[in-house]
C-alpha positions as CSV (number, residue, x, y, z in Angstrom):
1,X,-8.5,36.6,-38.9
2,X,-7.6,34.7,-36.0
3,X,-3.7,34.2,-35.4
4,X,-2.6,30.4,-36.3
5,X,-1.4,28.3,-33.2
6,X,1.4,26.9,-32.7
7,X,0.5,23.4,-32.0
8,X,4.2,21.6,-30.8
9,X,3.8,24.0,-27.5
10,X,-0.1,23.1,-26.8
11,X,0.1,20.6,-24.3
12,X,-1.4,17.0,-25.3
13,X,-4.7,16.6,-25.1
14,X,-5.6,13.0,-23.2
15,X,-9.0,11.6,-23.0
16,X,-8.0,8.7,-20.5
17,X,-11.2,7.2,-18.8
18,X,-10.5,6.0,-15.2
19,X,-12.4,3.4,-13.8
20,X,-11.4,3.9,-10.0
21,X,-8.7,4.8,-8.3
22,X,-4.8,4.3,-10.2
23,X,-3.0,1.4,-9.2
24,X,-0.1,3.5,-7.2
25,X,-2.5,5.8,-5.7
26,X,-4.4,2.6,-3.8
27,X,-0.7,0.6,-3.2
28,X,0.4,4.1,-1.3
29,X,-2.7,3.7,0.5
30,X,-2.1,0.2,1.9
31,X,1.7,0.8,2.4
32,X,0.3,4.3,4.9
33,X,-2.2,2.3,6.8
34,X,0.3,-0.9,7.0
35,X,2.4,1.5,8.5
36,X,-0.3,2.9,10.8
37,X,-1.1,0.0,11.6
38,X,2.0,-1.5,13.0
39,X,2.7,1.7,14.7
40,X,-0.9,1.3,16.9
41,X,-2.0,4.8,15.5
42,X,-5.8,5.4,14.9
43,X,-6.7,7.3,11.3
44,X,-7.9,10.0,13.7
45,X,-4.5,10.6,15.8
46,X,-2.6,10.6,12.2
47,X,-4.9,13.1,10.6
48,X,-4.6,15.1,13.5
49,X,-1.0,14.9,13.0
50,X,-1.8,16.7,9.3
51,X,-4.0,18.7,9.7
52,X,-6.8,16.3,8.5
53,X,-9.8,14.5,9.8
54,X,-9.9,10.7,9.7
55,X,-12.4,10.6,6.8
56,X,-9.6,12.1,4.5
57,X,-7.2,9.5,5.7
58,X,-9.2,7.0,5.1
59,X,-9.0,8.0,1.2
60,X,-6.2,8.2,1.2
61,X,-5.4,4.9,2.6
62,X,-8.2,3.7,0.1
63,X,-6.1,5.5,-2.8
64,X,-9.7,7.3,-3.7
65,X,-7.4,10.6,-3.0
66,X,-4.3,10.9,-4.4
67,X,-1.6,11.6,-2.0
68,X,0.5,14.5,-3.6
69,X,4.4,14.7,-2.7
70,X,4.3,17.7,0.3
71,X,1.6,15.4,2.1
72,X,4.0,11.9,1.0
73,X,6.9,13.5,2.6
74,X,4.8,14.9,5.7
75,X,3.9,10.6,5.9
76,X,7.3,9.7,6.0
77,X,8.1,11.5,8.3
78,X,5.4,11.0,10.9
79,X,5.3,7.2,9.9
80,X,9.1,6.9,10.1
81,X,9.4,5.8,7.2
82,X,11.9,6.8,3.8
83,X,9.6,8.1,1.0
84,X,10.6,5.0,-0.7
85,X,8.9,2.6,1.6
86,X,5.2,3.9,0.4
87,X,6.4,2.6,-3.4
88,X,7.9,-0.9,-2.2
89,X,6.8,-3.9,-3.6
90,X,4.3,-1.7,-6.0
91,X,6.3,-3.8,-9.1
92,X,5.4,-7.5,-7.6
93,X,1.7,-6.6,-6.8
94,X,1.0,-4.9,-9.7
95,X,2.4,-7.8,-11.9
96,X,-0.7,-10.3,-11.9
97,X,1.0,-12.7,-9.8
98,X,-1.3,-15.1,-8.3
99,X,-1.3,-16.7,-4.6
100,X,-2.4,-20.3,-4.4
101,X,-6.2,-19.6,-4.3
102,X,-5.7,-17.2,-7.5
103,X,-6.3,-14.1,-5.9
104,X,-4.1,-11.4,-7.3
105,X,-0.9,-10.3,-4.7
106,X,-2.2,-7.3,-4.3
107,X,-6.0,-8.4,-2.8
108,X,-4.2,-11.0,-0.8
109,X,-1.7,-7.9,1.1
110,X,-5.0,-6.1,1.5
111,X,-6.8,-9.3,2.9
112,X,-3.7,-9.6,5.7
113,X,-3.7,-5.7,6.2
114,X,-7.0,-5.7,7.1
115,X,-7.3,-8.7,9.6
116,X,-6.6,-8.4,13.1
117,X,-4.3,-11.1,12.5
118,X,-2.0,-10.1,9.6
119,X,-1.7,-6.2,11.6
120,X,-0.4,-8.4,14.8
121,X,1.8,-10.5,12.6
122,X,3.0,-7.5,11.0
123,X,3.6,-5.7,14.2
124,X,5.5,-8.3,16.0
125,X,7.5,-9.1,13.1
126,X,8.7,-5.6,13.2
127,X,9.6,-5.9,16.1
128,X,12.0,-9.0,15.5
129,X,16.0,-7.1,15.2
130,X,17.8,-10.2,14.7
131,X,17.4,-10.9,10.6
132,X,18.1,-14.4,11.0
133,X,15.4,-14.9,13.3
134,X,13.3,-12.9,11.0
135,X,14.6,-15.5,8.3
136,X,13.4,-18.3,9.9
137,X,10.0,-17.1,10.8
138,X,9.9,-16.5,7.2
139,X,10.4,-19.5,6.7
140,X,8.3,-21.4,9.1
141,X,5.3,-19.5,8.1
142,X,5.9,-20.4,4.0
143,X,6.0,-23.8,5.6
144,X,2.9,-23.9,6.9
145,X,1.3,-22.0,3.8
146,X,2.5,-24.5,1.4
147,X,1.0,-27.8,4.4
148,X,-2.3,-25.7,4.0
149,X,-1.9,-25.2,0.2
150,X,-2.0,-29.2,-0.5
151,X,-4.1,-30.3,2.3
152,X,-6.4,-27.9,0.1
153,X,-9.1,-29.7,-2.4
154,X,-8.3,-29.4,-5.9
């Protein structure tokens, strides 16, 4: 006879289906190639820097890999950047909010990542010290975004 188990110490069982990637795993990713980006570092010099080629980085940065906490940390500190930095803003794009053509927050920071544009913007910006000036190129660049949204066709 086979000895009963005790079932409050067997660990859950979980039959979660995943379609894709998890939401963190792919917001990490964008937050380590912003980074990358405004740095001017290639996927290739940055998985040298770990250890890995650029094919693994660029999972990563698509959040098709999961980055686990020793390789997070090893980021943050190549990247310059606190831990917490990789998690910022996760609650706002996550939240369904919706830009003025009613894509989600999150394709939108992807859309800007991934322009020539939005990583120049980003880099300069970065490069601004003074937060006031920062505050009003914040602000003149909402202007213009809000001229654009209602010269926009309904």
């Amino acid at each position: 006879m086979n000895a009963p188990q005790n079932v409050a110490n067997s660990p859950p069982k979980t039959t979660v289906k995943s379609d894709g990637p998890h939401p963190i795993d792919v917001h990490v990713g964008a937050r380590v190639k912003l980074r990358r980006m405004i740095l001017g570092m290639s996927q290739e010099t940055l998985g040298k820097a770990l250890g890995l080629t650029f094919q693994q980085i660029q999972k990563y940065e698509k959040g098709v890999n999961r980055i686990g906490a020793s390789r997070l940390f090893e980021l943050s500190n190549l990247l310059d950047v606190p831990i917490q930095y990789f998690y910022n803003d996760y609650g706002d794009a996550i939240g369904g909010e919706l830009g003025a053509d009613g894509a989600e927050a999150g394709d939108m920071f992807m859309n800007l990542v991934n322009s020539p544009e939005g990583v120049q913007l980003c880099r300069s910006f970065s490069e601004i010290n003074d937060p006031q000036v920062k505050k009003r190129v914040l602000d003149l660049v909402k202007s213009i975004a809000e001229t654009e949204r209602e010269k926009a066709p309904s």
